[in-house]
N, C-alpha and C positions, 0 to 999 in steps of 0.2 A: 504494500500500500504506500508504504514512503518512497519506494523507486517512480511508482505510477505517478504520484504527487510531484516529487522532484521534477519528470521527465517532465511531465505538463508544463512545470514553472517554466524550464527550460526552451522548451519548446512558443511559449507565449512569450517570454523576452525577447528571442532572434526575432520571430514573428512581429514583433510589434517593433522592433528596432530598424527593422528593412521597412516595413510600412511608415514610419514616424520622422526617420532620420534618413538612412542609405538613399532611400530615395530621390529626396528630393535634394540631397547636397551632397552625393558622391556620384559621379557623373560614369554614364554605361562605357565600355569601350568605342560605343561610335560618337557618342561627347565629348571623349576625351581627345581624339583627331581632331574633332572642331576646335577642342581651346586651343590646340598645338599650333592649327593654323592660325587663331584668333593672335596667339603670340607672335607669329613671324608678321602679320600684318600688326600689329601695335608697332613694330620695332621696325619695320617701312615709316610712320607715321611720320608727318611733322612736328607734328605736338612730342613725341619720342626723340624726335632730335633735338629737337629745343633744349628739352632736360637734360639729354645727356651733354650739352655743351654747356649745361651751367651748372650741373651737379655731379657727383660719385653716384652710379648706378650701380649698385651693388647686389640685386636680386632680383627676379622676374617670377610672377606666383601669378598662378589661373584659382579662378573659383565660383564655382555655381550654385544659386540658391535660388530655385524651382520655388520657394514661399513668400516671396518678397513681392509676387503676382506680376503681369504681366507675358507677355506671349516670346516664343522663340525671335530671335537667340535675347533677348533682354534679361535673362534672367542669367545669362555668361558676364564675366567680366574678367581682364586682367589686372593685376596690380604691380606697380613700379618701383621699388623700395630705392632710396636713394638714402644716402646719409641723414638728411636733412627731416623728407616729410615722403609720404606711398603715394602716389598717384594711381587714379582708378580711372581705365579704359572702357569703354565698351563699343559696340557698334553705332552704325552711325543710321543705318536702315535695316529694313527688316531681310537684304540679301546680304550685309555683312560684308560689303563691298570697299568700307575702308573703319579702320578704330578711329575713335576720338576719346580726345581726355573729357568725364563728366564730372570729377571729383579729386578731391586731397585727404586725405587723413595725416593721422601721425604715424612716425616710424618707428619703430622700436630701435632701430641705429644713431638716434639721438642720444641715448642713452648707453646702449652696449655696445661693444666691439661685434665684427662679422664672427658668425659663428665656424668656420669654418678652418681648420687646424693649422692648415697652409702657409701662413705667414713669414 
């Protein structure tokens, strides 16, 4: 009775964690081609040159969140990490024909060193 118990729990957590989360912000493998391209067009951009002629570009991150609403691809974005501040890409119509910059956040390299051993 407590194996049947356990499996169930087990069973309703995966279950609900691919319905709740996997879904909608871990992107299928034919999403993840799209952000691949989404990155090589951001780093074509103008708006990507720009930055990188007046700042340290120091990281490039994809990321999708299917809950934020809105229709394909808007719900893709790439992100810019620069020393300074992140810049956030997205498309510019609904065939993804060129990125534009929509946003700034903060960077976590304001504060920390790159994480990366190499130095």
């Amino acid at each position: 009775m407590v194996l049947l118990i356990l499996s169930l729990g087990v069973n309703v957590y995966v279950a609900g964690k691919w319905m709740l989360v996997d879904q909608f912000y871990e992107p299928s493998p034919e999403e993840s081609i799209i952000l691949s391209e989404m990155v090589q067009k951001t780093v074509e951009s103008s708006d990507y040159r720009r930055i990188a002629e007046q700042e340290n570009i120091l990281a490039i991150d994809t990321n999708m969140d299917k809950n934020k609403g809105g229709v394909f691809p808007y719900y893709f974005a790439v992100s810019v990490r620069t020393d300074k501040q992140t810049y956030l890409f997205s498309c510019n119509n609904e065939q993804c024909s060129k990125m534009e910059l929509f946003g700034e956040t903060y960077s976590i390299y304001q504060d920390e060193k790159p994480r990366l051993p190499f130095h």
